[in-house]
Backbone bond lengths (Angstrom), bond angles and torsions (degrees), N, CA, C in turn:
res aa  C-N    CA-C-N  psi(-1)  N-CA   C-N-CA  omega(-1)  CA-C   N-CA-C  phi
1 X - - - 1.462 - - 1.535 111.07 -
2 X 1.183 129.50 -41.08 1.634 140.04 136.23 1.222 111.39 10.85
3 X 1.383 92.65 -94.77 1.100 123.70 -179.78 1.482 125.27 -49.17
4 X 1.261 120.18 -33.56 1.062 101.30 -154.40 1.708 89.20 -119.12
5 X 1.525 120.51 18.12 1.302 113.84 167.51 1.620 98.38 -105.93
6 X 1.340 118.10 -14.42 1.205 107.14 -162.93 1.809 97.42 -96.88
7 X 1.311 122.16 -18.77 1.659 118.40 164.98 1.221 96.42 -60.28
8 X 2.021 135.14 -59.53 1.119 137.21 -159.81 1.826 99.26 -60.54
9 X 0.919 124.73 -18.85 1.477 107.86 172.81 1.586 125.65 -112.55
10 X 1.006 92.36 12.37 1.540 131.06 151.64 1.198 144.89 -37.67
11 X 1.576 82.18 -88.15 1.612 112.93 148.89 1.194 151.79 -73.09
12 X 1.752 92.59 -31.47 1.700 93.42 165.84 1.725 107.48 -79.88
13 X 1.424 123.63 -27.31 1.815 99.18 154.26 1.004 121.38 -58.65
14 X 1.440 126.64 -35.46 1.466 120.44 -171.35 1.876 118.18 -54.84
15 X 1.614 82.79 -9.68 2.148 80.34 -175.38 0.886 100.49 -92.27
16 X 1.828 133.66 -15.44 1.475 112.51 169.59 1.163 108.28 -54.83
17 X 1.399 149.31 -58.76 1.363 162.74 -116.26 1.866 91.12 -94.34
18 X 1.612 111.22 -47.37 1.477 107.22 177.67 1.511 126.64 -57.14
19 X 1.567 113.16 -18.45 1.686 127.81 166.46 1.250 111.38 -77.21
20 X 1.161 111.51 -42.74 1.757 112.90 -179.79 1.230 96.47 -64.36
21 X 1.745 145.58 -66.06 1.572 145.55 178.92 1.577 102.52 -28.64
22 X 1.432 105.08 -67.29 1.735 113.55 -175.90 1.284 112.99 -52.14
23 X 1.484 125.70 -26.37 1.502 109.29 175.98 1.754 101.73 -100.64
24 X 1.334 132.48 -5.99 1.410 129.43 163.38 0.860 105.42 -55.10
25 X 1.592 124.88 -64.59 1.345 137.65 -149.98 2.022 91.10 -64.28
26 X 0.719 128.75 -70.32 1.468 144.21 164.07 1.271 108.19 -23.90
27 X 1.238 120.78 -38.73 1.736 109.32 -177.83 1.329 115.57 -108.61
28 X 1.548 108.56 3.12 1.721 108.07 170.28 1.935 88.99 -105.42
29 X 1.060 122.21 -7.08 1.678 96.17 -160.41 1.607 120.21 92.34
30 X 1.215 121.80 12.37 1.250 113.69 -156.99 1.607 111.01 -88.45
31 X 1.799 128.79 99.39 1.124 128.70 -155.43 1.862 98.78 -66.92
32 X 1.141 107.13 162.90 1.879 123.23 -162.48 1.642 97.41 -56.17
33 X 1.173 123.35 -61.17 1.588 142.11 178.78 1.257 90.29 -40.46
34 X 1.511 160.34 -47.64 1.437 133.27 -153.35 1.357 110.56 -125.50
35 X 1.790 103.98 3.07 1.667 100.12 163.77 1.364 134.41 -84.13
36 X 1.140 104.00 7.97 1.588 112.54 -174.35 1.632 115.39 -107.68
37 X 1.352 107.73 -5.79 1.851 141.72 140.18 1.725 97.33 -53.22
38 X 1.309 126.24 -91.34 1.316 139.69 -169.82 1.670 107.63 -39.88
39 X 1.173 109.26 -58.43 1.488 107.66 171.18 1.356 125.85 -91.64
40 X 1.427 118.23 30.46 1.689 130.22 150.20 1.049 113.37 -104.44
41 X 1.394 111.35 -35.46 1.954 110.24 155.36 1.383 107.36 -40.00
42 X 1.583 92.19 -91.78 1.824 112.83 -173.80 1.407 107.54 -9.76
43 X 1.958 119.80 -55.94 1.352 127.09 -141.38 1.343 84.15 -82.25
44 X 1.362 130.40 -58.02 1.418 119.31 -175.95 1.355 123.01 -59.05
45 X 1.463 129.68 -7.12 1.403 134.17 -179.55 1.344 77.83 -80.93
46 X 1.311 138.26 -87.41 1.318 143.81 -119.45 1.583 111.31 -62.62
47 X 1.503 112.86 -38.53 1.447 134.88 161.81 1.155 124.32 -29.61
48 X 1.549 94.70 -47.60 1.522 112.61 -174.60 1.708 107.11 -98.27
49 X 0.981 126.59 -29.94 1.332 107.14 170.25 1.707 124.69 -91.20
50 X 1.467 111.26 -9.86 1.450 113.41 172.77 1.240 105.46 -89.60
51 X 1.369 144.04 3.63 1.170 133.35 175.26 1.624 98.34 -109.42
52 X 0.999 120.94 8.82 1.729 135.86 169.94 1.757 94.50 -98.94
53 X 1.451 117.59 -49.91 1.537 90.51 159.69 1.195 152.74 -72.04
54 X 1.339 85.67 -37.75 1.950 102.47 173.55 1.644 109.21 -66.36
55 X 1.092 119.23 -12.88 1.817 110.85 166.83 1.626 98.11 -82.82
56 X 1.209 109.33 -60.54 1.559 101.69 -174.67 1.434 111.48 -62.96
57 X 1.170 116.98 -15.39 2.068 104.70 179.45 1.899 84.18 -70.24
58 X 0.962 118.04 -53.11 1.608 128.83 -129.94 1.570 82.06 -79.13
59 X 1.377 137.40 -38.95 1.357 145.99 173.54 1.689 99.32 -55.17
60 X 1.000 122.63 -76.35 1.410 128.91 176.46 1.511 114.63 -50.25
61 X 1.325 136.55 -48.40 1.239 130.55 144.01 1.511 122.65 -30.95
62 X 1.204 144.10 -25.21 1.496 134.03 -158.20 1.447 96.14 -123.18
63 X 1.482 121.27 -22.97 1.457 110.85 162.03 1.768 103.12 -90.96
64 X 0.924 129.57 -57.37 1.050 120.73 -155.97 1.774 102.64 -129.41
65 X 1.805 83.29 97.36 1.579 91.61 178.06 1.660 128.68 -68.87
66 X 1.186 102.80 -51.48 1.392 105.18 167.39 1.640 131.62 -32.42
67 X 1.760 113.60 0.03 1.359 119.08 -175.02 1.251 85.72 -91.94
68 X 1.521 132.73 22.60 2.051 115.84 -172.49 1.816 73.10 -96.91
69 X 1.495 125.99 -30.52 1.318 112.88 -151.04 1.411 111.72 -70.21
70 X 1.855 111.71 -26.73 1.431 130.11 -175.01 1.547 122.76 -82.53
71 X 1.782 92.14 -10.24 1.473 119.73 -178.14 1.634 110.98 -83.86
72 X 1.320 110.23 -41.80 1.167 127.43 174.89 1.503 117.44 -63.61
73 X 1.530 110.31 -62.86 1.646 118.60 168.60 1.497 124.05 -44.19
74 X 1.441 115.91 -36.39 1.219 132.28 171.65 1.347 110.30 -73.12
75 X 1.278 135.55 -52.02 1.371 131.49 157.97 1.581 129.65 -34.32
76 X 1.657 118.33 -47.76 1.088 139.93 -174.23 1.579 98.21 -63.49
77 X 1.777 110.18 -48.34 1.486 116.69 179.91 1.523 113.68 -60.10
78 X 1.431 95.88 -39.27 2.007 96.59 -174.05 1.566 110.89 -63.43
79 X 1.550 104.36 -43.68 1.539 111.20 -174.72 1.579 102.99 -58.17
80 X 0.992 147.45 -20.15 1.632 150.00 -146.66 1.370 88.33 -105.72
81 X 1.214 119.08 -53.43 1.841 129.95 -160.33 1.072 89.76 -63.65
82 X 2.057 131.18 -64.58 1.463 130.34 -174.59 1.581 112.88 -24.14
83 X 1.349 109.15 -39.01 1.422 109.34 -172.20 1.672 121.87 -68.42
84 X 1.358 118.59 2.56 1.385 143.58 -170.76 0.978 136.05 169.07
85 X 1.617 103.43 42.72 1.031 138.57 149.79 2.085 134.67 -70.12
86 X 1.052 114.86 118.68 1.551 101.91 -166.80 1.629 105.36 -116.32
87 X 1.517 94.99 128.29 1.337 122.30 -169.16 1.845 104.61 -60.04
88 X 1.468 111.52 -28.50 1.607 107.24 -166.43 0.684 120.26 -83.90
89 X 1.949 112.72 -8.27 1.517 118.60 175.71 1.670 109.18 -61.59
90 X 1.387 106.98 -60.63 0.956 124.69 -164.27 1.452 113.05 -45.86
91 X 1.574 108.52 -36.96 1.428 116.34 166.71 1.468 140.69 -57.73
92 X 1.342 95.11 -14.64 1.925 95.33 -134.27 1.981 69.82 -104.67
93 X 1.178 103.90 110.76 1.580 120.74 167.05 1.927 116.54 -46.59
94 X 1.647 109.81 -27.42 1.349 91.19 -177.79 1.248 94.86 -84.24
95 X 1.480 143.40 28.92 1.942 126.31 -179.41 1.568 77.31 -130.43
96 X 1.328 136.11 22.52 1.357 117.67 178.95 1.522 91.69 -106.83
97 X 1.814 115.39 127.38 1.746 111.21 170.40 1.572 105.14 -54.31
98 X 1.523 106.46 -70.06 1.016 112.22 -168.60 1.670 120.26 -18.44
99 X 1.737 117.30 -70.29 0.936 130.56 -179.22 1.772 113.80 -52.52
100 X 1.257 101.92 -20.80 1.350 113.45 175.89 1.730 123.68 -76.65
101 X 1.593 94.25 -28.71 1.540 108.04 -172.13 1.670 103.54 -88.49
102 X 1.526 109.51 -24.62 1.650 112.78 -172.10 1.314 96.92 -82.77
103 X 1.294 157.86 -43.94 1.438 163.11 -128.87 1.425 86.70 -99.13
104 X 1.874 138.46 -46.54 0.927 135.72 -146.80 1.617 103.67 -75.91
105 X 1.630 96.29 -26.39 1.687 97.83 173.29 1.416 119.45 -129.61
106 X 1.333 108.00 17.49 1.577 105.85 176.57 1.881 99.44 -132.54
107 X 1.436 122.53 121.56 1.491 105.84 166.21 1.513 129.60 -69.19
108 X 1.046 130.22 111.52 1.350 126.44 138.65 1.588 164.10 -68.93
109 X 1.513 107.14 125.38 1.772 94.76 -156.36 1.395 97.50 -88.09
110 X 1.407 113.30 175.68 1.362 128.66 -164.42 1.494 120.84 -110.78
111 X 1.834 98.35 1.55 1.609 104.74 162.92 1.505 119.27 -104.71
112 X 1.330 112.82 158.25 1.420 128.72 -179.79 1.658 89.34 -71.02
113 X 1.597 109.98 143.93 1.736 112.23 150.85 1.854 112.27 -149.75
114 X 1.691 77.56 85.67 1.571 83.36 177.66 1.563 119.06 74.93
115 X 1.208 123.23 -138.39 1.431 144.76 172.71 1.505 112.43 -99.44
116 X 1.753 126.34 7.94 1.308 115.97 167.63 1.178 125.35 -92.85
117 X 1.322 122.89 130.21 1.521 127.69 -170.41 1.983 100.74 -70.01
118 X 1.239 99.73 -35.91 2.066 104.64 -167.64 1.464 97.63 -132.96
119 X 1.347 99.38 151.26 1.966 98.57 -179.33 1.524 98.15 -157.15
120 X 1.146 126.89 -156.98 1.152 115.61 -137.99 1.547 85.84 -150.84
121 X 1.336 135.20 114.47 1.539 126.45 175.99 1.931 102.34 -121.93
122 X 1.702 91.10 149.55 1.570 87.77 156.71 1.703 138.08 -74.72
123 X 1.478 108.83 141.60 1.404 97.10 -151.78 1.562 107.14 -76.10
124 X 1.197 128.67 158.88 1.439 129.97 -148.40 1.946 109.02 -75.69
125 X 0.942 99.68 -8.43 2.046 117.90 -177.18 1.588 113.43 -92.82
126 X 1.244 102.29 -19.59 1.827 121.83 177.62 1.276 101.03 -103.25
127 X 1.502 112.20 111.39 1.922 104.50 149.38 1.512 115.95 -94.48
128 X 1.624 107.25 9.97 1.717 105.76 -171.95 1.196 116.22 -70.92
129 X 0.996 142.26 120.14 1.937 136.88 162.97 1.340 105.05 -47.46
130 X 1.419 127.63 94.95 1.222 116.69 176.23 1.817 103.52 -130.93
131 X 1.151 130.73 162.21 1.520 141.92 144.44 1.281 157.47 -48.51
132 X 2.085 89.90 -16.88 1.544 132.82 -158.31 1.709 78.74 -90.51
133 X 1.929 94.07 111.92 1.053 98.33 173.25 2.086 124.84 -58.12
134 X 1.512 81.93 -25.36 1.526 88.98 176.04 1.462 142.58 -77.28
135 X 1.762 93.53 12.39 1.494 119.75 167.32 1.406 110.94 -106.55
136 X 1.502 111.35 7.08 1.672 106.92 170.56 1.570 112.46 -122.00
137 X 1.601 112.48 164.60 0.870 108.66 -176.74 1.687 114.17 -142.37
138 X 1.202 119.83 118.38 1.343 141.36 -177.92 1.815 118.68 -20.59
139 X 0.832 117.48 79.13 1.649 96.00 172.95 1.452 115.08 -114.61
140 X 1.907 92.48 166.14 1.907 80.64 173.53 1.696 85.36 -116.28
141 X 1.835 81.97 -179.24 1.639 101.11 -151.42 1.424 100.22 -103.27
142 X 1.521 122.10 164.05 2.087 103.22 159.30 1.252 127.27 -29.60
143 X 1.502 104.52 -32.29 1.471 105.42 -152.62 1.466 103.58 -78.24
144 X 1.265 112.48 -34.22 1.524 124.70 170.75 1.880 112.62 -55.72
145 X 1.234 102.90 -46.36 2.085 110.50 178.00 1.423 94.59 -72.13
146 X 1.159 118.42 -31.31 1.427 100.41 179.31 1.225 117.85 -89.67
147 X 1.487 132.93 7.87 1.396 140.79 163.03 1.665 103.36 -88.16
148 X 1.254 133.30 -50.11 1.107 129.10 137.63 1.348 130.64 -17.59
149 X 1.316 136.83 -69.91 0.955 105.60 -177.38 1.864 119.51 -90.65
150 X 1.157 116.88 -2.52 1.603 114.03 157.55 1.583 116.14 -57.38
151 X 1.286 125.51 -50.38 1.389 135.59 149.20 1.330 96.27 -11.80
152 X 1.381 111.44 -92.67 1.517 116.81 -119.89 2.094 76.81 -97.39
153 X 0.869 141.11 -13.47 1.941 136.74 145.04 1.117 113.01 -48.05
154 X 1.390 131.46 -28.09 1.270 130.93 -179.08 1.536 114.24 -72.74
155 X 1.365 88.91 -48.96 1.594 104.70 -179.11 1.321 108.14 -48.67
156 X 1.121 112.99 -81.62 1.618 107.59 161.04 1.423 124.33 -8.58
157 X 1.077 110.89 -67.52 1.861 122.31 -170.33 1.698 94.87 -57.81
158 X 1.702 105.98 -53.27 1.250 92.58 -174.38 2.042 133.14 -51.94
159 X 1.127 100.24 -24.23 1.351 121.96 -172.39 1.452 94.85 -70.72
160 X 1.001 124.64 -12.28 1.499 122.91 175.98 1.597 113.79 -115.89
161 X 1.163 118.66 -33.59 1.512 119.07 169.23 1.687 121.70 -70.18
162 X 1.431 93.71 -46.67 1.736 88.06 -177.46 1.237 111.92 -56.68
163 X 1.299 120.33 -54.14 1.548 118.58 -169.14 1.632 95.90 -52.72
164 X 1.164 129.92 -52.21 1.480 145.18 -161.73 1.806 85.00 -49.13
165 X 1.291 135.84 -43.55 1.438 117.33 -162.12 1.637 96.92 -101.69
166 X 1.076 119.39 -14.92 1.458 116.52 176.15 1.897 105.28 -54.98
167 X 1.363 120.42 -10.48 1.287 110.10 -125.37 2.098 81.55 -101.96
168 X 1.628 98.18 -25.59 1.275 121.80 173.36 1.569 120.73 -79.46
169 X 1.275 112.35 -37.54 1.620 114.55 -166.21 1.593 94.37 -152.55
170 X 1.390 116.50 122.06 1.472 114.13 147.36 1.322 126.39 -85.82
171 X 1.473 122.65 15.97 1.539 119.18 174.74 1.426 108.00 -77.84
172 X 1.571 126.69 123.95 1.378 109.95 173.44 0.887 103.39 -74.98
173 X 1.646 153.53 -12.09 1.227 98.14 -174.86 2.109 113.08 -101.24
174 X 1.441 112.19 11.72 1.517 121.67 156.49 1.303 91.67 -60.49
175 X 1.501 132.21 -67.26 1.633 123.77 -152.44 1.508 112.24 -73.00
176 X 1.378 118.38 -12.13 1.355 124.85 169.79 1.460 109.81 -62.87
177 X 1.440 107.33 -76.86 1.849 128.86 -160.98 1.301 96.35 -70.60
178 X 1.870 122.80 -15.73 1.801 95.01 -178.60 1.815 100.85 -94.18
179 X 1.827 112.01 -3.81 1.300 105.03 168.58 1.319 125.50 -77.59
180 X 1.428 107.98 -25.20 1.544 136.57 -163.28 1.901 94.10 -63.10
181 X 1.354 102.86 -65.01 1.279 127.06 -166.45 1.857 116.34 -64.93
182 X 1.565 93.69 -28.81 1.402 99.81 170.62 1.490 126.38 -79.51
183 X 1.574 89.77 -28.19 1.640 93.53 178.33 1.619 117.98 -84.55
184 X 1.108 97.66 -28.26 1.643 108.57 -171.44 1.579 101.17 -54.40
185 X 1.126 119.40 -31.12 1.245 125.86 -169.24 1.558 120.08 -89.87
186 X 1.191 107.92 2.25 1.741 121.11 -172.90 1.822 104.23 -75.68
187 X 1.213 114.38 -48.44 1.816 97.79 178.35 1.420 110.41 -59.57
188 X 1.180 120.03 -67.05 1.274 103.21 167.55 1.486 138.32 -24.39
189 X 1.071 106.68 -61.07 1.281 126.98 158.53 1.507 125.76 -22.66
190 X 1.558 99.82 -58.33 1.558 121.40 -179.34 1.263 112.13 -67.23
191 X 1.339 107.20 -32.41 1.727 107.44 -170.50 1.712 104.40 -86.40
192 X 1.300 113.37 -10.77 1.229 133.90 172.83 1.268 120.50 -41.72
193 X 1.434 92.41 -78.94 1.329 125.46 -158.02 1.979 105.84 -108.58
194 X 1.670 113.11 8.85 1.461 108.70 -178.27 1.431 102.21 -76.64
195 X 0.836 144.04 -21.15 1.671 163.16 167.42 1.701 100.82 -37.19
196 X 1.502 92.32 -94.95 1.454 108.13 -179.21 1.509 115.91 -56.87
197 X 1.448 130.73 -23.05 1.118 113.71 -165.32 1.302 147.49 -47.93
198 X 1.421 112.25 4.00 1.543 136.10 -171.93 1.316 98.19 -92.70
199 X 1.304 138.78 -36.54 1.619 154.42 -148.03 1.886 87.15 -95.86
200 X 1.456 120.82 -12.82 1.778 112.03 -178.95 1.627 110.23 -86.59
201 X 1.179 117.23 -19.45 1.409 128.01 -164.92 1.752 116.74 -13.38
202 X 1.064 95.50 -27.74 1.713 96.53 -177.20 1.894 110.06 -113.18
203 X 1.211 113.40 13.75 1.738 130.44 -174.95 1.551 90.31 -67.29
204 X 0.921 92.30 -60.68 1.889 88.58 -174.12 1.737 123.07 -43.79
205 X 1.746 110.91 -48.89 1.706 101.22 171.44 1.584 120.05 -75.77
206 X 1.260 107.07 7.66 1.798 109.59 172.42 1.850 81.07 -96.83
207 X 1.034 134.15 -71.59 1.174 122.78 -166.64 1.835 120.39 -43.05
208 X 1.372 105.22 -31.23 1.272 100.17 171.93 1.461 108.22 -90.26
209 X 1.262 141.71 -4.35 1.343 138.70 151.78 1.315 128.85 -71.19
210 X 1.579 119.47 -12.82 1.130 153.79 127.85 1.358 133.23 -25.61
211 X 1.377 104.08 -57.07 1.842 111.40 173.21 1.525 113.67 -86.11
212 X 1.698 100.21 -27.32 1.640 113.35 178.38 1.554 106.96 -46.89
213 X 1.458 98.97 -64.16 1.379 120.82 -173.00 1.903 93.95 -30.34
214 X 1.522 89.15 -96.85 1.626 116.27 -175.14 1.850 104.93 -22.14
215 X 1.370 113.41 -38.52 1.417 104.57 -172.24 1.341 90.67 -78.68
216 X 1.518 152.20 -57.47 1.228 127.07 -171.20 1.305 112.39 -58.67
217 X 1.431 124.77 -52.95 1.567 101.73 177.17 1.435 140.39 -50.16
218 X 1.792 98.33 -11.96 1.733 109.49 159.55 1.218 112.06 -61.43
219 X 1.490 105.73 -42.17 1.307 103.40 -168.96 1.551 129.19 -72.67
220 X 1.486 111.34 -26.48 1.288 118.73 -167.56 1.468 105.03 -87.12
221 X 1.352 118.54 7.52 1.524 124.22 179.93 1.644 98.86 -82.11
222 X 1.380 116.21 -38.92 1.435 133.74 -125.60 1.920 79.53 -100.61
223 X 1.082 128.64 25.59 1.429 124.07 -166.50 1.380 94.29 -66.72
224 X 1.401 136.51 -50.67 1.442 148.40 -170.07 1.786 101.29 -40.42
225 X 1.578 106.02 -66.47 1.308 100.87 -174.10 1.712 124.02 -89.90
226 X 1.213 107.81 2.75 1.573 123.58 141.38 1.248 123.85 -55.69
227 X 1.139 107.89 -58.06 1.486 98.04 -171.93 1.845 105.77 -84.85
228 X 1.041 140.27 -10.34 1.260 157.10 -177.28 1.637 95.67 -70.50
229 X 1.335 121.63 -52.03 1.375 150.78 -177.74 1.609 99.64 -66.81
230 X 1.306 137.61 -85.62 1.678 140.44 155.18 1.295 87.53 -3.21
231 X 1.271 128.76 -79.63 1.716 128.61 -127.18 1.730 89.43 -85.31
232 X 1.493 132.36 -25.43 1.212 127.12 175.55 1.285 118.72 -71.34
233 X 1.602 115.33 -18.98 1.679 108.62 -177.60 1.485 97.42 -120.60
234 X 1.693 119.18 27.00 1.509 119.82 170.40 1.321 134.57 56.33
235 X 1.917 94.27 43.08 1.768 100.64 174.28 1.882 79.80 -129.30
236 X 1.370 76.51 134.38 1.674 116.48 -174.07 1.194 114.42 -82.06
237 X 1.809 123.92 72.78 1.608 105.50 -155.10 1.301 81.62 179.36
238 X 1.995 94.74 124.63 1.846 100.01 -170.63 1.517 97.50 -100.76
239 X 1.079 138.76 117.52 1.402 135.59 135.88 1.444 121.96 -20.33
240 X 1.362 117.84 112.53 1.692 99.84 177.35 1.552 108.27 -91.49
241 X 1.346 116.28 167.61 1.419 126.31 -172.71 1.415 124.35 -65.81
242 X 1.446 168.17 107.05 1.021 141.24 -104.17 1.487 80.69 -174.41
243 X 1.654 120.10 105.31 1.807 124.14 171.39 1.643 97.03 -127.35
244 X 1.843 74.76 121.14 1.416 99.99 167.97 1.602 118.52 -94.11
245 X 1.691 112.32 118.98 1.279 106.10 -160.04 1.619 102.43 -70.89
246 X 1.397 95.60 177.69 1.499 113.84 174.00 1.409 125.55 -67.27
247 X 1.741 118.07 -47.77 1.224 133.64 140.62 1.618 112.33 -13.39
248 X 1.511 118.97 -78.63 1.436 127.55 -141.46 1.959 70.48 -86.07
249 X 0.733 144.11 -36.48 1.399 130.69 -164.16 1.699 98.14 -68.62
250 X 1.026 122.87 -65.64 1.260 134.83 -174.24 1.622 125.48 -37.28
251 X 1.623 94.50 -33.03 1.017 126.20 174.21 1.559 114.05 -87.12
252 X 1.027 136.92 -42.36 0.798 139.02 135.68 1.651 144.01 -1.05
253 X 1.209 87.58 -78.51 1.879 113.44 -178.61 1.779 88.73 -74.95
254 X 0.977 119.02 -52.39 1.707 121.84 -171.35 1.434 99.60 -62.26
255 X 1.143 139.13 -45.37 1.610 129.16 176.71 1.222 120.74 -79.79
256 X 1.432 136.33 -34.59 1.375 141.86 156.01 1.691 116.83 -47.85
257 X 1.737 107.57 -37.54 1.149 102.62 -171.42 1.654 93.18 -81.12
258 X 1.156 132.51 -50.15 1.456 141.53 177.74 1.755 115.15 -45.94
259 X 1.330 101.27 -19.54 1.769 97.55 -169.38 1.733 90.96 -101.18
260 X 1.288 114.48 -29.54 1.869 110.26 -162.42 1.399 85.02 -76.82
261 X 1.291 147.03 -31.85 1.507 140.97 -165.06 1.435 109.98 -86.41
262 X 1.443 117.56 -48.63 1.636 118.55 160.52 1.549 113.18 -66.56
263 X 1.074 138.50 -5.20 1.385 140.55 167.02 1.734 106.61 -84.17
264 X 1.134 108.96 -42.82 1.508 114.30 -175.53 1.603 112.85 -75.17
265 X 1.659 115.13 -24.18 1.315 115.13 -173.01 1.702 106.61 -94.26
266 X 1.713 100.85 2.43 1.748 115.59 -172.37 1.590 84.74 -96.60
267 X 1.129 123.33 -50.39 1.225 103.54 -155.05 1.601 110.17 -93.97
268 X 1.195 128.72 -7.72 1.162 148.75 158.73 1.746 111.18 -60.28
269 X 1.346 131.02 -56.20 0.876 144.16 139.36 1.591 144.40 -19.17
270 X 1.483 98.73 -36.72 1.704 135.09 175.43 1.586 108.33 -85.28
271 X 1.748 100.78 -37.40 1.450 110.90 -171.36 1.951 98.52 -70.20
């Protein structure tokens, strides 16, 4: 049951992340045939660096529990932001540092070539056709900034999802295999759902009602160091303990995510 609420909340973040791809892919040019290159990168970056968090959340969790309480508050904050939050920021490569910090020491050209992330151009002082590697010069391509910034979007998303499954299971390795399993499934996914994606328009405020949720149920665990907290700034007032089962959670995230998508295909529909 773990498990399989904490993939389900997983995944329904994981479809924000598939709108942000669909409008990347869209703002570099990136034809259908060479995005599924970009997001076998991405998917294998992401693997590897969220399971670099989820040991360190789960490390920081077992010494110091009270970070579920900072996990929770932060959640409550992300879910609020979802509500006016804009997807093009996140896209648009000149507001990305990263992409900003690689350009400063790596050149990049401004044409597509195929499925290569780096290629090899003549350097601009030579018109000779030559072989001499030392008349060329290294660049990467869009397709490469745009692996970049799915990367480093993920990261982001992740900072809001992991805690989001911590909130269900502190076993890392449940919060691992239900991330493992959620992500693995995102290209697919994308090619899925790149079609319809206009028909989600309102997916996102169930999703931030979504993290809302999950951050109070962090919170209502955390009654111990709440009320520990009250009695330190001298208001006289016990919090009682308040467990939200796994069931009603499950249920939960599955009907919110199910009503914001039939709401979006109503009002889409109306339009």
């Amino acid at each position: 049951m773990e498990f399989l609420a904490g993939y389900l909340i997983e995944k329904s973040l994981s479809m924000d992340n598939l709108f942000v791809f669909l409008m990347l892919f869209t703002f570099f040019g990136i034809e259908r045939k060479y995005q599924h290159e970009v997001l076998f990168w991405g998917i294998f970056g992401a693997l590897v660096l969220r399971s670099i968090f989820i040991f360190a959340g789960a490390a920081m969790v077992e010494q110091f529990e009270w970070i579920l309480g900072l996990f929770g508050l932060f959640l409550v904050y992300s879910g609020g932001k979802m509500f006016g939050h804009d997807d093009e920021q996140l896209t648009d490569p000149s507001k990305n540092i990263f992409v900003k910090w690689f350009k400063k020491f790596f050149p990049v050209t401004d044409k597509m070539h195929g499925d290569k992330f780096f290629i090899r151009e003549e350097k601009p002082e030579t018109k000779l056709l030559t072989l001499n590697s030392s008349l060329l010069t290294k660049k990467a391509t869009p397709l490469f900034i745009a692996l970049i910034v799915i990367e480093t979007t993920d990261v982001a998303f992740a900072v809001d999802s992991i805690p989001a499954v911590f909130s269900v299971s502190r076993d890392p390795f449940i919060v691992l295999t239900s991330n493992i399993f959620a992500i693995l499934g995102l290209r697919a996914m994308y090619f899925a759902l790149a079609a319809v994606a206009k028909y989600f328009k309102l997916l996102k405020y169930g999703l931030g009602i979504i993290l809302i949720f999950v951050g109070i149920k962090m919170l209502l665990a955390m009654d111990e160091y709440i009320n520990l907290l009250l009695q330190f700034v001298g208001i006289h007032h016990t919090m009682p303990h308040i467990e939200i089962s796994i069931p009603f959670s499950l249920s939960f995230i599955f009907g919110m995510l199910t009503l914001s998508v039939l709401l979006s295909l109503a009002v889409k529909n109306k339009g």
